[in-house]
C-alpha positions in Angstrom: -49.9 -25.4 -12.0 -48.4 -27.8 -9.6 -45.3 -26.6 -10.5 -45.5 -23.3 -10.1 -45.2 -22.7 -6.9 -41.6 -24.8 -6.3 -40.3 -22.2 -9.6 -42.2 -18.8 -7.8 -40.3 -20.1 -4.7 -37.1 -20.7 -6.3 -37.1 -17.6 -7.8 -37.6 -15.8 -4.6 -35.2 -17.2 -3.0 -32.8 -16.2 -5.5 -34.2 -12.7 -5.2 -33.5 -13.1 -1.4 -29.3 -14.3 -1.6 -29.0 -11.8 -4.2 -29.9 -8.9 -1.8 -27.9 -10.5 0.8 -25.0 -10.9 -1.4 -25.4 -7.3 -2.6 -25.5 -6.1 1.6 -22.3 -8.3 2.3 -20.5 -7.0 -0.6 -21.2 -3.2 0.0 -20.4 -3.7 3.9 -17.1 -4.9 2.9 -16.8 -2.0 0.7 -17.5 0.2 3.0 -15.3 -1.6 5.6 -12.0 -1.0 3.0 -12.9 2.9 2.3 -13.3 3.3 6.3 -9.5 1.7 6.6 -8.1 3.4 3.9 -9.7 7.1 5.0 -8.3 5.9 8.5 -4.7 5.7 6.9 -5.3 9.2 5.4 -6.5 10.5 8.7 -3.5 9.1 10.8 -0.5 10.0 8.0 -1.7 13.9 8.1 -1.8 13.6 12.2 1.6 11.5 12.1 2.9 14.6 9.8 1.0 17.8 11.9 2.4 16.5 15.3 5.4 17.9 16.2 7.5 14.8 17.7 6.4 12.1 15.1 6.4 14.8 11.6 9.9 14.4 9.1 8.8 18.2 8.2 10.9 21.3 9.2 10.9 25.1 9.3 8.4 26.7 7.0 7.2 23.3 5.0 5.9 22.0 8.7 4.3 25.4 9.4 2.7 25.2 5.9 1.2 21.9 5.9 -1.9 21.3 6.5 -2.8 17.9 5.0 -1.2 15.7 1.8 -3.1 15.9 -1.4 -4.4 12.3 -2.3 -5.7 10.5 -4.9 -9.7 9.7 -5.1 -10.2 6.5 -3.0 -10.8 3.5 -5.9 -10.8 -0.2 -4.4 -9.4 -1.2 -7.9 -6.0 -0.9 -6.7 -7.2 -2.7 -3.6 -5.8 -6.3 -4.3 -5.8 -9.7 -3.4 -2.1 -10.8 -4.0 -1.1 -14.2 -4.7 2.0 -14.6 -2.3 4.9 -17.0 -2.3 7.2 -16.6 0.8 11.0 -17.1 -0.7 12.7 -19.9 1.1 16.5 -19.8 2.4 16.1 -16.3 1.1 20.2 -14.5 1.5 20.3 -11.3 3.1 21.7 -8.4 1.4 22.0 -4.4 1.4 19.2 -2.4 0.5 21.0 0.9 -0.9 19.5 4.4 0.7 18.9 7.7 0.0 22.1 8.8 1.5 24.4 6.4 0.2 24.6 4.1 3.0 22.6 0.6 3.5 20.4 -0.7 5.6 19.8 -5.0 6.0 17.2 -6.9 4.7 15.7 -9.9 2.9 13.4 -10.9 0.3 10.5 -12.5 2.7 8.5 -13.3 -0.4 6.8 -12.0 -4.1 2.9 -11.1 -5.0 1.5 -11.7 -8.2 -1.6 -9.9 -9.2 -3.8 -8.5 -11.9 -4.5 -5.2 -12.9 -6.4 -4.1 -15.6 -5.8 -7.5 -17.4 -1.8 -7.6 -16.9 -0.2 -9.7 -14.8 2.7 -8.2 -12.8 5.3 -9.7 -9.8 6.0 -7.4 -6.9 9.2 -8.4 -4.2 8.2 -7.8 -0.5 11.1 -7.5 1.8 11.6 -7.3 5.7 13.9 -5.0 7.5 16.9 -7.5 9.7 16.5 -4.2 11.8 13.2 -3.9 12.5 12.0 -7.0 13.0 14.2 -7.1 16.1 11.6 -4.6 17.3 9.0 -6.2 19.8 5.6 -5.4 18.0 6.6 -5.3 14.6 8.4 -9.1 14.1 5.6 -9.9 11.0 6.2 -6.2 9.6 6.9 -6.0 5.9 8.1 -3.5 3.8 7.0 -3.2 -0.4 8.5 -0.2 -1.6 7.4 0.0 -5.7 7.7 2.2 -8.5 5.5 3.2 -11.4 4.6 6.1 -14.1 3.1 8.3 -11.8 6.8 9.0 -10.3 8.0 12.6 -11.1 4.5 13.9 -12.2 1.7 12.7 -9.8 4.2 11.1 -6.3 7.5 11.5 -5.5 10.7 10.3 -8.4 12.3 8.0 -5.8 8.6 5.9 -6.0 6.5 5.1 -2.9 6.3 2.7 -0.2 3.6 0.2 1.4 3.4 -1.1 4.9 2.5 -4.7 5.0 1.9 -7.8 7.5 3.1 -11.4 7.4 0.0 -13.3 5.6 -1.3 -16.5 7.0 -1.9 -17.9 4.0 -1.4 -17.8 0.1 -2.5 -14.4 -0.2 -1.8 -11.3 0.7 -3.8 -8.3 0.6 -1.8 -5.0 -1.3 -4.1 -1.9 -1.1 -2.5 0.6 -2.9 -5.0 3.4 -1.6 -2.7 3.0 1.2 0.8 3.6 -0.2 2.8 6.7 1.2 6.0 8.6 -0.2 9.2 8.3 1.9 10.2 10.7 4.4 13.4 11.8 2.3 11.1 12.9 -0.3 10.0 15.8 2.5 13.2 16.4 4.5 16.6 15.1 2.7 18.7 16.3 5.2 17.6 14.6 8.3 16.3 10.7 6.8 17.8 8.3 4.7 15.3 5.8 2.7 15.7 3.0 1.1 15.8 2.8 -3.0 13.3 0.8 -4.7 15.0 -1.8 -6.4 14.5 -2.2 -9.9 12.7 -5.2 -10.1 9.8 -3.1 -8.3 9.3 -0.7 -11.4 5.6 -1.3 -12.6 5.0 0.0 -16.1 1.7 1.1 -15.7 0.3 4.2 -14.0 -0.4 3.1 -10.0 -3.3 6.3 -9.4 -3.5 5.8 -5.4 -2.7 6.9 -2.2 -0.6 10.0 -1.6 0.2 12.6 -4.4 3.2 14.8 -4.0 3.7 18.5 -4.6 7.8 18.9 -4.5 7.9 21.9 -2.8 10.1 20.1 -0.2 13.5 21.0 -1.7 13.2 24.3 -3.0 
């Protein structure tokens, strides 16, 4: 009996940091959906205001909002990142045939569904001469939803400078180019091969290619 009451203690405190580790892990949850319905919120207003949207004539009096996939935090990912030292700069081919500058700032490695996969991350020489967006980096990717489900050029992911060893990639976030909804008028950069994922990447925006009809 005299031990008892140290194991009926024990076991509610166990009881007590389970619930608290249950509450912390569905705030930050609910903390990621709330970003990533933030991003959907601000690319439909980006692409219904007049001065910001890539859309013209008929296809920007016809939008209303972009189809997306269902919000899953699967495809929300803690990357491991190495930043690629005395990395050369080169020219990123575009849409349009010309080039634009950049360099490999580093490469993630993650998991998904049990396979392991390496993703380049690059920074614009042009942009980061922009005051405000110095630790911007660019991931632009491909994968098997490309001519079905998104866009055949692949997709594109906004990104910040990490301060450490990791680096968050939350796919739920990931956005066609504007080329793949106005040709004419915007050039984009091509995803280099190395970025082609062999595995279907179900997140972020979809794409209905009525844009060049």
């Amino acid at each position: 009996m005299l031990n008892a009451k140290p194991s009926l203690i024990m076991k509610k405190l166990t009881v007590i940091l389970l619930l608290i580790s249950t509450f912390a892990f569905s705030q930050s949850e609910k903390k990621q959906i709330a970003e990533i319905r933030k991003f959907q919120k601000d690319l439909n207003d980006g692409y219904t205001n007049k001065k910001e949207t890539p859309l013209r004539g008929d296809n920007y009096t016809k939008f209303t909002k972009h189809p997306f996939f269902p919000i899953d935090l699967k495809y929300r990912i803690n990357a491991q990142f190495a930043k690629t030292e005395n990395a050369v700069p080169f020219d990123l081919p575009t849409s349009s045939g010309k080039t634009k500058p950049y360099k490999e700032y580093g490469k993630a490695t993650f998991a998904l569904n049990g396979v392991t996969y390496i993703l380049s991350i690059y920074q614009s020489l042009d942009l980061v001469k922009t005051p405000g967006y110095e630790d911007y980096l660019f991931l632009p990717f491909r994968d098997e939803t490309n001519g079905t489900d998104t866009y055949g050029g692949g997709k594109y992911l906004d990104l910040r400078i990490p301060k450490g060893k990791e680096i968050v990639i939350d796919f739920n976030q990931s956005y066609q180019p504007y080329c793949a909804y106005n040709a004419y008028d915007y050039s984009c950069p091509i995803v280099p091969e190395e970025n082609f994922l062999p595995v279907k990447i179900e997140a972020g925006v979809k794409y209905e290619d009525v844009y060049h009809h």
